[in-house]
Steps between C-alpha positions, in 0.01 A plus 500: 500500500593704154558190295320270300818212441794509657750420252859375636801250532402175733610698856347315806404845658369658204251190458444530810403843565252443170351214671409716761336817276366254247650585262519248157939456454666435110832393617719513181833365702680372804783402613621155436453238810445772766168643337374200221277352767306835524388483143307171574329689811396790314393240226320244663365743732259655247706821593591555147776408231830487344599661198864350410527717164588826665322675167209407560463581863279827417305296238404226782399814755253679232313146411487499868353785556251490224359152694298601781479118592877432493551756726252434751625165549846615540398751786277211654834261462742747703259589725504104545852511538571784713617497856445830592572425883808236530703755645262494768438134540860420445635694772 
């Protein structure tokens, strides 16, 4: 993978797809009802944070990247998370 974060609005298959490369996610907005629910997965997953104030989105990514600790536990929460074969067990 060529990130370190991903940074990105609360989208189900974005999260999802970060889970699964283990990648930390700063979710900075959603959409209202339909997406909320994801902020509290990414959240209480240990999979990362949310950064409400859209101007400080890039602030919140540097301090994370200057915390070696933060972000290991972030990978090791989507890691957690991920589902990398549903598809398969689903079908």
């Amino acid at each position: 993978v060529a990130a370190d974060v991903l940074v990105s609005k609360a989208g189900p298959g974005t999260i999802a797809e970060a889970c699964a490369c283990g990648l930390p996610v700063l979710l900075y907005d959603f959409l209202p009802g339909q997406e909320e629910g994801n902020i509290t997965f990414v959240v209480d997953g240990g999979i990362g944070e949310y950064q409400e104030d859209t101007k400080r989105v890039a602030e919140r990514c540097a301090a994370w990247l200057e915390d070696p600790d933060r972000m290991r536990a972030f990978r090791d929460g989507a890691r957690a998370a991920a589902k990398p074969k549903a598809t398969v067990e689903i079908a």
